[in-house]
MOPAC internal coordinates of N, CA, C and O (Angstrom, degrees):
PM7 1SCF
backbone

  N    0.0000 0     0.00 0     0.00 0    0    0    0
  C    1.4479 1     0.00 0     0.00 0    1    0    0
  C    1.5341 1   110.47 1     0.00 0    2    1    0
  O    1.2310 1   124.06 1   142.31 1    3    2    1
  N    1.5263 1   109.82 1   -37.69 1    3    2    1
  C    1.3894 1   106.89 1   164.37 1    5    3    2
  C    1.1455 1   129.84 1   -46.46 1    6    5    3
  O    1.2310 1   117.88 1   121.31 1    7    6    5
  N    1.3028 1   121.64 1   -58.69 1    7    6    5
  C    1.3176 1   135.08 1  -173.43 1    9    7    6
  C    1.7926 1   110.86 1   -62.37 1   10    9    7
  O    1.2310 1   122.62 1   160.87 1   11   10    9
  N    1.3674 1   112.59 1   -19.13 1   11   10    9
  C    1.1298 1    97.48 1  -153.88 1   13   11   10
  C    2.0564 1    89.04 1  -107.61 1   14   13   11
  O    1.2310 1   121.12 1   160.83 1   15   14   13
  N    1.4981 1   115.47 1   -19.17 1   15   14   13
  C    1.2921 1   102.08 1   167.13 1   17   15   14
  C    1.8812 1   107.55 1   -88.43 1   18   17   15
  O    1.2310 1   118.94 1   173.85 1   19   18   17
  N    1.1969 1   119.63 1    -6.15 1   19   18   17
  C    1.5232 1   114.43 1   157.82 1   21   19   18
  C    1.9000 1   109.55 1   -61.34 1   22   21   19
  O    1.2310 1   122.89 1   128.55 1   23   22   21
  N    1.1956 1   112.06 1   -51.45 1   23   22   21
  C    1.3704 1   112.14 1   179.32 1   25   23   22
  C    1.6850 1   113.27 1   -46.94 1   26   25   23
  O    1.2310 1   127.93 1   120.26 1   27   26   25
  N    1.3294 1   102.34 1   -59.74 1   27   26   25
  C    1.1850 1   126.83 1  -172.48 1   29   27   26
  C    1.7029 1    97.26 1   -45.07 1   30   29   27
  O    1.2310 1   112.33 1   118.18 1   31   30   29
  N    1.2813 1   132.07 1   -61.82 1   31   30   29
  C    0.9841 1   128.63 1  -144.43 1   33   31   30
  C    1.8070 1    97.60 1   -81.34 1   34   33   31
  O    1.2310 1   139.60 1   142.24 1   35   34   33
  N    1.3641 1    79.60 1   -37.76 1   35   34   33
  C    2.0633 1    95.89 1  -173.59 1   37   35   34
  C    1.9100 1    95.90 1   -59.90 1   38   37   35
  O    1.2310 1   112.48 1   139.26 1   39   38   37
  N    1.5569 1   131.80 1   -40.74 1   39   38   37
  C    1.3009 1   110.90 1   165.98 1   41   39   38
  C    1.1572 1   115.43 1   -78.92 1   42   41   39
  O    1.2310 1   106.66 1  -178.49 1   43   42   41
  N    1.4305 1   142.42 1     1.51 1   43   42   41
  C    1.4316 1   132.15 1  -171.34 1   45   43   42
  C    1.9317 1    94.21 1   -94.08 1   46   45   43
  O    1.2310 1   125.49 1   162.46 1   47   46   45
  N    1.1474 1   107.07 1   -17.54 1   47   46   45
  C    1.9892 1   123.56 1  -174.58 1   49   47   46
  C    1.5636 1    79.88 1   -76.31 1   50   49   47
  O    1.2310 1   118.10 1    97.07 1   51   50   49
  N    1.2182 1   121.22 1   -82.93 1   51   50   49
  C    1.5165 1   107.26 1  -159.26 1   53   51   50
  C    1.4088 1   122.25 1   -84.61 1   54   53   51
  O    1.2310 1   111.96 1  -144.31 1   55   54   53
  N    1.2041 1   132.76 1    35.69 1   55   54   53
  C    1.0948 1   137.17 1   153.34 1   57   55   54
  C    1.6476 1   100.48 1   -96.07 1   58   57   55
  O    1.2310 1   115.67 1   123.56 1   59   58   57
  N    0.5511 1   125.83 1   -56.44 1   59   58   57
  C    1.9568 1   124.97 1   171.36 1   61   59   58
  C    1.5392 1   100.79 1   -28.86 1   62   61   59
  O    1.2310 1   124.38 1   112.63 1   63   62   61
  N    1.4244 1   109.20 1   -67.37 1   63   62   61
  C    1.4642 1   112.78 1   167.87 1   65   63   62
  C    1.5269 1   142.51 1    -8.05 1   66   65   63
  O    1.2310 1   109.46 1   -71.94 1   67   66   65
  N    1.5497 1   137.37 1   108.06 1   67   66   65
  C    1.4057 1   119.87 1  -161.49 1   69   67   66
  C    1.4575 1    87.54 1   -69.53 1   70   69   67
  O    1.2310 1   133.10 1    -8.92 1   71   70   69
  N    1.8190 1    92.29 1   171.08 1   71   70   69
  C    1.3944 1    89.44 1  -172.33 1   73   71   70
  C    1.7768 1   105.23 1   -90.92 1   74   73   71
  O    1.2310 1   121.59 1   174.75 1   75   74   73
  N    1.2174 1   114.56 1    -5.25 1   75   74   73
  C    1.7410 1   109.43 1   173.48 1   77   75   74
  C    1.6334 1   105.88 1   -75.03 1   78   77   75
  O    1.2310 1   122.77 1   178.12 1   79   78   77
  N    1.2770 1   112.30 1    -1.88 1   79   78   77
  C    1.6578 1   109.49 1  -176.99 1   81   79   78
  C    1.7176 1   103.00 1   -76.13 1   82   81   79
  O    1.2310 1   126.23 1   138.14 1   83   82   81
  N    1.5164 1   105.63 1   -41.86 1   83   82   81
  C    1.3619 1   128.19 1  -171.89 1   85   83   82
  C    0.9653 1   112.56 1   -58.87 1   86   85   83
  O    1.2310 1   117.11 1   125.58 1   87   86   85
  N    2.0435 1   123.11 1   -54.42 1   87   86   85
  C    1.0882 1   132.33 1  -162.77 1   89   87   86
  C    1.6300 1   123.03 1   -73.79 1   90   89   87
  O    1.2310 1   115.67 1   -19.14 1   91   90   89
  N    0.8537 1   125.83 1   160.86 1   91   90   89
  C    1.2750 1   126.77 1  -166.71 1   93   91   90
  C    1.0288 1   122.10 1   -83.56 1   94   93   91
  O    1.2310 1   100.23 1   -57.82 1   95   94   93
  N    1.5699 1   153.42 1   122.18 1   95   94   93
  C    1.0509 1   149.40 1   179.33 1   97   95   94
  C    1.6866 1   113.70 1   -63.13 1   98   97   95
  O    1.2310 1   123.64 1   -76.45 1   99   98   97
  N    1.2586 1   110.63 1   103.55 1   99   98   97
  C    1.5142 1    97.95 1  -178.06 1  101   99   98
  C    1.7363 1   112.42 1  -125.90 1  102  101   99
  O    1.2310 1   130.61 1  -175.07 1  103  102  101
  N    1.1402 1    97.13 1     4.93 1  103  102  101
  C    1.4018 1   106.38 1  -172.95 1  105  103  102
  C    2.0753 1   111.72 1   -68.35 1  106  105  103
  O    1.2310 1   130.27 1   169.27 1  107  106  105
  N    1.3211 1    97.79 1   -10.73 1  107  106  105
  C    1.6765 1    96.07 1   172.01 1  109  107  106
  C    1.6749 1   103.74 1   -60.86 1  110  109  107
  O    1.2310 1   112.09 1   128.07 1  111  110  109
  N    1.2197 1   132.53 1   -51.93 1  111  110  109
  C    1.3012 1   142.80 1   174.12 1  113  111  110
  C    1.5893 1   127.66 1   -40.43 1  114  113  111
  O    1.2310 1   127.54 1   160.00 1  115  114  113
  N    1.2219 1   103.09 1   -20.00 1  115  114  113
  C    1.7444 1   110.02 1   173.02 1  117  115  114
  C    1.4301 1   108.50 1   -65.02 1  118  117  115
  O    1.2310 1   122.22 1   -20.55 1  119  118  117
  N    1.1380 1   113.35 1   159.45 1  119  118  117
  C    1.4934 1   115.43 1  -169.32 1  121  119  118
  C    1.4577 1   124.23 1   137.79 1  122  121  119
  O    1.2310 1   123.89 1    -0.92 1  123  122  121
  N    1.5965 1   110.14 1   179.08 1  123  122  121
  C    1.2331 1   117.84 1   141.08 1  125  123  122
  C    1.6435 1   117.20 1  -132.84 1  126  125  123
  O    1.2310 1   129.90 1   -44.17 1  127  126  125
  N    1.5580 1    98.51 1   135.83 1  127  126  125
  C    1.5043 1   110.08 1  -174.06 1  129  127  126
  C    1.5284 1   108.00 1  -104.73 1  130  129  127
  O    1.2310 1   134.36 1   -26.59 1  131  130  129
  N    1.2146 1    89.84 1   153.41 1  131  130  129
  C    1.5690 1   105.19 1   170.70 1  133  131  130
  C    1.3851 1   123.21 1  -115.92 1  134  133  131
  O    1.2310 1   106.32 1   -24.43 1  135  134  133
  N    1.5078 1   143.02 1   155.57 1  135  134  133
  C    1.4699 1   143.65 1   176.08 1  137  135  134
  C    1.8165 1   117.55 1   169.26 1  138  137  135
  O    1.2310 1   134.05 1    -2.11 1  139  138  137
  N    1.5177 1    90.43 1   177.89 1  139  138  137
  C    1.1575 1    96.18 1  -137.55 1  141  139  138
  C    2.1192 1    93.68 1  -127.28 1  142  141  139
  O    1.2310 1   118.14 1   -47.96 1  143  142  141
  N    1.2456 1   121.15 1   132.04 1  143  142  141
  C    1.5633 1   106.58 1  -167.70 1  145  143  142
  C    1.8090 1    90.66 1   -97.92 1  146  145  143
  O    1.2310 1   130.21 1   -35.90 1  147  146  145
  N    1.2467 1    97.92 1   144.10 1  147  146  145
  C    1.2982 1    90.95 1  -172.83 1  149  147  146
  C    1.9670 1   107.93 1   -91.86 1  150  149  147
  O    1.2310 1   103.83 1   -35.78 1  151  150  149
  N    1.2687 1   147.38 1   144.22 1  151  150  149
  C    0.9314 1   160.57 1  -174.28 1  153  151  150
  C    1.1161 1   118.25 1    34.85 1  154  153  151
  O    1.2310 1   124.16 1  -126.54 1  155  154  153
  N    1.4689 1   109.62 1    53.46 1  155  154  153
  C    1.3667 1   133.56 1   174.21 1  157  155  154
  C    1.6221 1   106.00 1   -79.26 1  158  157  155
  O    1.2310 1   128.22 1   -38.59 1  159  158  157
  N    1.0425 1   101.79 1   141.41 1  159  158  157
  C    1.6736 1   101.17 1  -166.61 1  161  159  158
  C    1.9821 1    89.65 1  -111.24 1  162  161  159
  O    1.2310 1   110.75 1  -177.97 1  163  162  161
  N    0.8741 1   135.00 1     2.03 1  163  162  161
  C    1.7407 1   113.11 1   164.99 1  165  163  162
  C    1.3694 1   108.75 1   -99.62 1  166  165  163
  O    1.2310 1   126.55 1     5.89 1  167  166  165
  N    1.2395 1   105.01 1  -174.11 1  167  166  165
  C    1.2148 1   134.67 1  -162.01 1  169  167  166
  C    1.6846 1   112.04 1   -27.76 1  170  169  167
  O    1.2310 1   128.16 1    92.08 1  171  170  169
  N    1.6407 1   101.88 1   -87.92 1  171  170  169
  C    1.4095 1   133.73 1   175.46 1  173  171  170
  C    1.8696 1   115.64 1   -91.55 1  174  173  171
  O    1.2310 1   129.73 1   -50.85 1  175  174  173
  N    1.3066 1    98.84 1   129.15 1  175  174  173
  C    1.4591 1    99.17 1  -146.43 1  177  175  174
  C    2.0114 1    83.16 1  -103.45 1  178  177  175
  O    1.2310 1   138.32 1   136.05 1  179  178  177
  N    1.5320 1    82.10 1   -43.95 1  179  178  177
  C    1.6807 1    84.87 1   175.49 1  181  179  178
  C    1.5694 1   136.05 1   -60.37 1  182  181  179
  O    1.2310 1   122.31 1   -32.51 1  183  182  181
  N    1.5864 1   113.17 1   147.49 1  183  182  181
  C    1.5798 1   119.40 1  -158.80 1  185  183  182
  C    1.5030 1   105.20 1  -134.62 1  186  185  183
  O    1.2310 1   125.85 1   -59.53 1  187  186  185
  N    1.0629 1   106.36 1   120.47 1  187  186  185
  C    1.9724 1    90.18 1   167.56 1  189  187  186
  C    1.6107 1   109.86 1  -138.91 1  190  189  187
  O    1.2310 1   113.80 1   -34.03 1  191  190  189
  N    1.2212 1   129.34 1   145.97 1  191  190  189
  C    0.9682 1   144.46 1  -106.89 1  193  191  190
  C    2.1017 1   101.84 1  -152.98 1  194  193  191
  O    1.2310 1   124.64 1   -79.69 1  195  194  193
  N    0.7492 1   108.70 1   100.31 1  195  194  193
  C    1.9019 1   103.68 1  -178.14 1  197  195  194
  C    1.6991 1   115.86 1  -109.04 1  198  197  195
  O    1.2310 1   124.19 1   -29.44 1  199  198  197
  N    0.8977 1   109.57 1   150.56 1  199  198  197
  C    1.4268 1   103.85 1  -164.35 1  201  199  198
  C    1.7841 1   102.31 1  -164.68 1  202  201  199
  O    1.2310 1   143.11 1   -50.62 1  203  202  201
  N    1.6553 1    72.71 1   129.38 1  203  202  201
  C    1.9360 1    79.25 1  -179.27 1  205  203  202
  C    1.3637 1   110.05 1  -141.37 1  206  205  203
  O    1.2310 1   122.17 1   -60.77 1  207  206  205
  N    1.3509 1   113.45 1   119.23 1  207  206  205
  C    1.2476 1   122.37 1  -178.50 1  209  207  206
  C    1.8681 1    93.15 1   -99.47 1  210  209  207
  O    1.2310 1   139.40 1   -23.28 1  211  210  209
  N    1.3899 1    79.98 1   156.72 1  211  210  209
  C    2.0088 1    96.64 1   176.55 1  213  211  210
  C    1.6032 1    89.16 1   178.87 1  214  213  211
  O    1.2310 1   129.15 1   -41.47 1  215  214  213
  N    1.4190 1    99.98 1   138.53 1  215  214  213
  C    1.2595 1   121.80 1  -177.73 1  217  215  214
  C    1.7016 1   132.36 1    46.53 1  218  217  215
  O    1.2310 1   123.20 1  -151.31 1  219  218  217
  N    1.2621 1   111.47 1    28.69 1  219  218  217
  C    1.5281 1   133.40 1  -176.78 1  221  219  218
  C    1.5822 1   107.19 1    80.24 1  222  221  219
  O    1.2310 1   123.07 1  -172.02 1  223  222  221
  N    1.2383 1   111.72 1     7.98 1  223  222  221
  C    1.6455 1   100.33 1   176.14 1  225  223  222
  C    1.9962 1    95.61 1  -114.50 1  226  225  223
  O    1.2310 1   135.57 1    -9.43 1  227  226  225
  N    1.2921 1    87.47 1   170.57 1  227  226  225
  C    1.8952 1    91.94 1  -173.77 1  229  227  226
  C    1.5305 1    85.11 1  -140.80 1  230  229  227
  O    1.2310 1   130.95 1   -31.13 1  231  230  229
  N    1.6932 1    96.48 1   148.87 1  231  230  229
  C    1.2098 1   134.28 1   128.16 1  233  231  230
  C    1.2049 1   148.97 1  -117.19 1  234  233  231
  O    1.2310 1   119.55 1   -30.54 1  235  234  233
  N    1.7482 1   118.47 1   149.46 1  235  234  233
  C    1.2837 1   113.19 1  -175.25 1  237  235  234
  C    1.5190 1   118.62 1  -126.98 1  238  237  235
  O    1.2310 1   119.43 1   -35.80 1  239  238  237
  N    1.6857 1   118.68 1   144.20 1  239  238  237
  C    1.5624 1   103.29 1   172.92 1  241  239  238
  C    1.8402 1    91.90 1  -126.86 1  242  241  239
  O    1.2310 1   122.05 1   -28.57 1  243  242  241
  N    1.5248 1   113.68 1   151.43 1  243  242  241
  C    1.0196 1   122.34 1  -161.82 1  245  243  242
  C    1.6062 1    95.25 1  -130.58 1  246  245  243
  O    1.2310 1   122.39 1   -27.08 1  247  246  245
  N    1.4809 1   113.03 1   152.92 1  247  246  245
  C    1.5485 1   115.16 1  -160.54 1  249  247  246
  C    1.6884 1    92.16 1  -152.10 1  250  249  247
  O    1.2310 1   122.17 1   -40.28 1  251  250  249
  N    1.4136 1   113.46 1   139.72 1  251  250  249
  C    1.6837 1   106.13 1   172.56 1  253  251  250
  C    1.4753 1    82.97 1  -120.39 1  254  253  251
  O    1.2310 1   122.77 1   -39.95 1  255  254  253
  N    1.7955 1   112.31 1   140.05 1  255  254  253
  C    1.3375 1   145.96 1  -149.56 1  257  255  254
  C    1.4800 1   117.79 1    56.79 1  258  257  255
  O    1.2310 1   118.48 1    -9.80 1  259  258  257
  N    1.0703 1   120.51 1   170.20 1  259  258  257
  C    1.2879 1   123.66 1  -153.36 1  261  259  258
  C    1.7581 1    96.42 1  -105.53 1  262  261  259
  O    1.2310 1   121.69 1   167.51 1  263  262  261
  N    1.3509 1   114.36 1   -12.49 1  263  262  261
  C    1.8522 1   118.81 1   177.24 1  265  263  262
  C    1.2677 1   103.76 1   -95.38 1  266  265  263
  O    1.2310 1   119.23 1   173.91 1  267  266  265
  N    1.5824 1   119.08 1    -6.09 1  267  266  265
  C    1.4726 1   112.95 1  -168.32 1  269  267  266
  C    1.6509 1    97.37 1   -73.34 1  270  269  267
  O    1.2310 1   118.51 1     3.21 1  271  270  269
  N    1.5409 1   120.45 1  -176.79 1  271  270  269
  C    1.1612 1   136.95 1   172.50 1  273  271  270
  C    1.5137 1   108.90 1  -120.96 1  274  273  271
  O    1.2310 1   129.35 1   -71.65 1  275  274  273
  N    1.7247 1    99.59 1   108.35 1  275  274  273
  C    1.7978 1   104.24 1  -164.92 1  277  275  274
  C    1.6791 1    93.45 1   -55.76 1  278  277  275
  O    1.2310 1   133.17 1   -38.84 1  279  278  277
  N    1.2640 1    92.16 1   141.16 1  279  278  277
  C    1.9672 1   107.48 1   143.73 1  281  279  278
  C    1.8887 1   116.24 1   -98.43 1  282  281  279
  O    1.2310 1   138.29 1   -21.84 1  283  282  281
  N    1.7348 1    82.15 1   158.16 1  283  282  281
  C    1.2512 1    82.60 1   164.60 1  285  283  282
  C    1.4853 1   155.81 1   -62.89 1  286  285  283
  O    1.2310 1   108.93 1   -64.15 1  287  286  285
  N    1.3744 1   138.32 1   115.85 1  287  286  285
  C    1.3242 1   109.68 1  -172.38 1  289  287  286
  C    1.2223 1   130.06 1   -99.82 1  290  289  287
  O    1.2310 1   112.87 1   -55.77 1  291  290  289
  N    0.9942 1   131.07 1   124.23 1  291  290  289
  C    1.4873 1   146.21 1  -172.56 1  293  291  290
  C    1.2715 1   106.97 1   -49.76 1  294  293  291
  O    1.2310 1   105.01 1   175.62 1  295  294  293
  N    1.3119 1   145.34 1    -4.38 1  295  294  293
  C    1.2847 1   103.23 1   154.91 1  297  295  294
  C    1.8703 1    82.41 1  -149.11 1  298  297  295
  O    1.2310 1   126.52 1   -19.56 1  299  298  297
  N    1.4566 1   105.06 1   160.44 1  299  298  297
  C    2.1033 1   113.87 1  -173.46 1  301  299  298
  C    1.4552 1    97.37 1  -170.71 1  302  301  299
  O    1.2310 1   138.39 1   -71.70 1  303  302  301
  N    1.3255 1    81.96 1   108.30 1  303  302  301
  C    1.7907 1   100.69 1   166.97 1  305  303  302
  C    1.7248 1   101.29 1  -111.14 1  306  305  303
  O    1.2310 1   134.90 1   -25.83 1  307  306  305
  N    1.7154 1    88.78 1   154.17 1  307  306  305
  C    1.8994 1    90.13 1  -175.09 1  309  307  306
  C    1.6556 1    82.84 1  -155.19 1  310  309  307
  O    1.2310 1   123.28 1   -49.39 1  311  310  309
  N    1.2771 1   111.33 1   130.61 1  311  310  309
  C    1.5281 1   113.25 1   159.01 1  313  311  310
  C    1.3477 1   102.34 1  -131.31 1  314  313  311
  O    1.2310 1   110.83 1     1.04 1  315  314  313
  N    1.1012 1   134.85 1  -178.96 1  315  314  313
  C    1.3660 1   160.90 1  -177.64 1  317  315  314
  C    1.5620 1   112.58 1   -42.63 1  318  317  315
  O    1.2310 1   123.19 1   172.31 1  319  318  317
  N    1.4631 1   111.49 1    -7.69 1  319  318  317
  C    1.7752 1   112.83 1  -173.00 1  321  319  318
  C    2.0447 1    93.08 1  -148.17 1  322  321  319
  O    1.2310 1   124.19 1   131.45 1  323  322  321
  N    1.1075 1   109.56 1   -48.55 1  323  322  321
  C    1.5017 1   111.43 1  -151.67 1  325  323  322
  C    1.5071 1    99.76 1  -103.20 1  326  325  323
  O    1.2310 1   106.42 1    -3.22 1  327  326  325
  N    1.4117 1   142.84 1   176.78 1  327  326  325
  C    1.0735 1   152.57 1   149.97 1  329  327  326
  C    1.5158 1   103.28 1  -149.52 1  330  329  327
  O    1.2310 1   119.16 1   -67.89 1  331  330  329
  N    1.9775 1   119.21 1   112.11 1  331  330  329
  C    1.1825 1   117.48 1   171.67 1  333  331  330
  C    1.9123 1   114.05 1  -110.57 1  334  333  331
  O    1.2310 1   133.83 1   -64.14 1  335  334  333
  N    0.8630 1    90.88 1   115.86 1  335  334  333
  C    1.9647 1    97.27 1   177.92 1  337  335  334
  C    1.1897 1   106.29 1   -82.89 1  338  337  335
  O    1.2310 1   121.18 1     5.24 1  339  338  337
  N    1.6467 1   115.34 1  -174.76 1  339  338  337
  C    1.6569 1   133.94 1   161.64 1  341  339  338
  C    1.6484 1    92.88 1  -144.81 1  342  341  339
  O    1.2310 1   124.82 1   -32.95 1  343  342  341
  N    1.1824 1   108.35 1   147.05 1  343  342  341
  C    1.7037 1   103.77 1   177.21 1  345  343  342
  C    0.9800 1    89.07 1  -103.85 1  346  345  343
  O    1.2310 1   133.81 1     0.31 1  347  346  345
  N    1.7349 1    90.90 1  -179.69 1  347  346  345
  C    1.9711 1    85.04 1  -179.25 1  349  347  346
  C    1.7284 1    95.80 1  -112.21 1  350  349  347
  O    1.2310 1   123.34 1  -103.56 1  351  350  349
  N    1.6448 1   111.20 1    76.44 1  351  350  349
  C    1.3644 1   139.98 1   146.08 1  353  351  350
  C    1.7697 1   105.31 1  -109.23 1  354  353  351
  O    1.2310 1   128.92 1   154.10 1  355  354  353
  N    1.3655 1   100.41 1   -25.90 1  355  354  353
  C    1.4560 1   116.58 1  -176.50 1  357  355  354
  C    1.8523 1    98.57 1    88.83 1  358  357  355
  O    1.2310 1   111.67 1  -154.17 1  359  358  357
  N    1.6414 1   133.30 1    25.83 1  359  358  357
  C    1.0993 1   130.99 1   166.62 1  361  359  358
  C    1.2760 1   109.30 1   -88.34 1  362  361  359
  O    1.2310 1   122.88 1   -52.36 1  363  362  361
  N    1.2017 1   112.08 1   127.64 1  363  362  361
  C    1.4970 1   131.12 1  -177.13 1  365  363  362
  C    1.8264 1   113.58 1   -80.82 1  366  365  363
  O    1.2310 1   125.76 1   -69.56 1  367  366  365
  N    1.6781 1   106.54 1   110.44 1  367  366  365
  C    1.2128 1    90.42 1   170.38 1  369  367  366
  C    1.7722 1   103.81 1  -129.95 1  370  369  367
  O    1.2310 1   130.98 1   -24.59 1  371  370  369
  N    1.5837 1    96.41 1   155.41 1  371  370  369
  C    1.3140 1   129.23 1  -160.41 1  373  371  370
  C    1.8473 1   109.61 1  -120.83 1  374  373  371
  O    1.2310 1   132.66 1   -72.07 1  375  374  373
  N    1.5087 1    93.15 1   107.93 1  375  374  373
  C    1.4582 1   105.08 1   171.40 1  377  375  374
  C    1.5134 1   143.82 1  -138.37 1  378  377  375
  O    1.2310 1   120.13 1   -50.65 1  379  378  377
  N    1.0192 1   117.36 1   129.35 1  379  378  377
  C    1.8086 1   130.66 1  -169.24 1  381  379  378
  C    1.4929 1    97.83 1   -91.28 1  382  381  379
  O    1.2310 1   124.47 1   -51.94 1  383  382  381
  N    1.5829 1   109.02 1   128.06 1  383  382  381
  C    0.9499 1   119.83 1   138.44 1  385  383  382
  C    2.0010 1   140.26 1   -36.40 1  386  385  383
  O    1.2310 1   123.38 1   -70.69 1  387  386  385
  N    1.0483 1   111.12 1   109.31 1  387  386  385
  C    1.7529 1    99.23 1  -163.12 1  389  387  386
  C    1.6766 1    85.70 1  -147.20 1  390  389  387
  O    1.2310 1   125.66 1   -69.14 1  391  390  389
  N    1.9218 1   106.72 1   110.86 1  391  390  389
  C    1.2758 1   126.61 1  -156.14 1  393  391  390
  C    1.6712 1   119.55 1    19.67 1  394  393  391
  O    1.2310 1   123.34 1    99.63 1  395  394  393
  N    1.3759 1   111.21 1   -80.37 1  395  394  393
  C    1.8780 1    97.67 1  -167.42 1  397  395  394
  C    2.0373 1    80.91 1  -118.35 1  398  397  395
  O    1.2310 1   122.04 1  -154.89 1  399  398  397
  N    1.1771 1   113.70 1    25.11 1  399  398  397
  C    1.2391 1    82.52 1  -171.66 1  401  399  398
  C    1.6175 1   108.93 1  -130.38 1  402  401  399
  O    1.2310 1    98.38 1    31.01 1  403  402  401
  N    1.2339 1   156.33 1  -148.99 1  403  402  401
  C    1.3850 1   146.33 1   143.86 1  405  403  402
  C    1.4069 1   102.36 1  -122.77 1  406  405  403
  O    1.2310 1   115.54 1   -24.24 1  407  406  405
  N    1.7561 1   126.06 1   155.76 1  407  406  405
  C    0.9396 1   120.39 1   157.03 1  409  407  406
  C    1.6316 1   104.81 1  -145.76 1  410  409  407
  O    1.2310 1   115.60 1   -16.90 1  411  410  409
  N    1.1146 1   125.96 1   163.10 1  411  410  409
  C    1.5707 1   146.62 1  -149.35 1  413  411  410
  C    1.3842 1   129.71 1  -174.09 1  414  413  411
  O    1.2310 1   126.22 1     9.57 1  415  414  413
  N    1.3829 1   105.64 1  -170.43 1  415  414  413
  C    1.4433 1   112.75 1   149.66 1  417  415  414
  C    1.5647 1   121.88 1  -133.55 1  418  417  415
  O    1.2310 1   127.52 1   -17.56 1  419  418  417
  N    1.4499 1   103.13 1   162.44 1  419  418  417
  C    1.8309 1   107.35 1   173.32 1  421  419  418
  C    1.5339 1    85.40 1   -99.13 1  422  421  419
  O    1.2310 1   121.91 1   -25.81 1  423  422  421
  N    1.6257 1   113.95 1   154.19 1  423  422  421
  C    1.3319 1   101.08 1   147.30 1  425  423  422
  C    1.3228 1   101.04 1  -129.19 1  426  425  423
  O    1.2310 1   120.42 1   -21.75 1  427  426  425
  N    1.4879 1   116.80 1   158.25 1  427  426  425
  C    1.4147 1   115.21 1  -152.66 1  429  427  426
  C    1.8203 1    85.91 1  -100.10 1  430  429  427
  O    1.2310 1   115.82 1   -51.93 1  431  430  429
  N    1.5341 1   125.53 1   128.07 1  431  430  429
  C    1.5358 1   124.26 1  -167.96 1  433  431  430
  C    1.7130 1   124.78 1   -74.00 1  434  433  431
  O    1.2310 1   140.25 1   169.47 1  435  434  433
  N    1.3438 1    78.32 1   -10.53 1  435  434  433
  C    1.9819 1    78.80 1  -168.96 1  437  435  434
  C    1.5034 1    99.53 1  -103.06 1  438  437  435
  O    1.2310 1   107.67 1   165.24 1  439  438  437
  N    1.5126 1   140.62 1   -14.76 1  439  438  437
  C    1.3796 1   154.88 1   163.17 1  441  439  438
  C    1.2142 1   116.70 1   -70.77 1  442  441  439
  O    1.2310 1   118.22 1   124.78 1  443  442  441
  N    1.5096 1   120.99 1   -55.22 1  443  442  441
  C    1.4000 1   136.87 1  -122.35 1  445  443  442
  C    1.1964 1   140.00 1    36.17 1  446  445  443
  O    1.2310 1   127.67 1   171.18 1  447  446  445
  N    0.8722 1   102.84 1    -8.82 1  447  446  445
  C    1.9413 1   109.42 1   160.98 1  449  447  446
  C    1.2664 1    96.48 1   -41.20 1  450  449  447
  O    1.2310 1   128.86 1   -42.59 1  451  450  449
  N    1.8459 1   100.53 1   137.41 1  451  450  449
  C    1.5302 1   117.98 1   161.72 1  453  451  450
  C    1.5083 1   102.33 1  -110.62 1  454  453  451
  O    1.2310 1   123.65 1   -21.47 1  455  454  453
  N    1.3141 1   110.61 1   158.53 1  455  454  453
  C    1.6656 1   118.81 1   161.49 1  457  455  454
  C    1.7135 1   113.70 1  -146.22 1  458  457  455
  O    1.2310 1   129.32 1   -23.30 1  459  458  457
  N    1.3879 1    99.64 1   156.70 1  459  458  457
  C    1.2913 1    94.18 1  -161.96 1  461  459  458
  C    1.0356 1   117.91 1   -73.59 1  462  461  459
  O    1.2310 1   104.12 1   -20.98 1  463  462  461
  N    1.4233 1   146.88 1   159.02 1  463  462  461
  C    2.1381 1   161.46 1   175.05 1  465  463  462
  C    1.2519 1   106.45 1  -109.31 1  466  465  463
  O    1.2310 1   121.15 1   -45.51 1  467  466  465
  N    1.4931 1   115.40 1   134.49 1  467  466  465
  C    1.3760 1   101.96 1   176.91 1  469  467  466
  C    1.7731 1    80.76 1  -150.71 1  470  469  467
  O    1.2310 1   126.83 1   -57.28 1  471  470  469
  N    1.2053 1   104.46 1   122.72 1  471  470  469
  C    1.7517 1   124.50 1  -164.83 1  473  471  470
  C    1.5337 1   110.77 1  -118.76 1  474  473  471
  O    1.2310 1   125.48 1   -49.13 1  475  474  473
  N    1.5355 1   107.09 1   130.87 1  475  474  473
  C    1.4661 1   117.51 1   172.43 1  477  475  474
  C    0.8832 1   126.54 1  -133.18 1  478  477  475
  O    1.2310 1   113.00 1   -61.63 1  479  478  477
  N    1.7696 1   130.82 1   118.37 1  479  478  477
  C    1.6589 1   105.84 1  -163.06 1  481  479  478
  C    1.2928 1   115.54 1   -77.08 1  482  481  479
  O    1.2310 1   116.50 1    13.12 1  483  482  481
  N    0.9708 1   124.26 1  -166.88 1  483  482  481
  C    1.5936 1   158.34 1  -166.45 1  485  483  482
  C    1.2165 1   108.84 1   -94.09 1  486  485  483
  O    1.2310 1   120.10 1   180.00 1  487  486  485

């Protein structure tokens, strides 16, 4: 019974709440980033990364070399610390915020080998 008038009270607290208090700050993530995979054995090691948030939803297009022309990626999550993509290789990359910069991994999908990302915007 405790727990459940603690709940109670804890949603009656954030419903009072504006709703920009709630929402997530994701606007650090807009941009274009730059980085570098670390001991990547092909060609082009370089990755850059664009991202546009507008109206609490995000998108992302992802590009390997820095002359390429990003595509879109089918799927980009961004919350308040992490941003996880899929390119459209379908390689999943995973990234932490770490001061102005992100760092992670790509993992390459048809191997599974991961290697490390280390991203700086523009």
């Amino acid at each position: 019974m405790r727990d459940l008038i603690h709940a109670l009270g804890l949603a009656a607290m954030l419903a009072t709440l504006p709703e920009s208090v709630l929402a997530q700050d994701i606007s650090w993530a807009a941009g274009t980033w730059k980085g570098r995979l670390e001991g990547y054995p092909g060609q082009d090691s370089d990755r850059v990364m664009i991202v546009d948030v507008a109206g609490g939803k995000t998108t992302c297009r992802w590009g390997e070399g820095f002359r390429a022309k990003p595509g879109p990626a089918p799927s980009c999550t961004v919350t308040a610390t992490d941003l996880k993509l899929t390119t459209g290789a379908k390689n999943p990359v995973e990234l932490r915020r770490d001061g102005n910069a992100l760092k992670g991994t790509w993992t390459n999908a048809a191997s599974g080998k991961s290697y490390r990302l280390a991203m700086a915007k523009e």
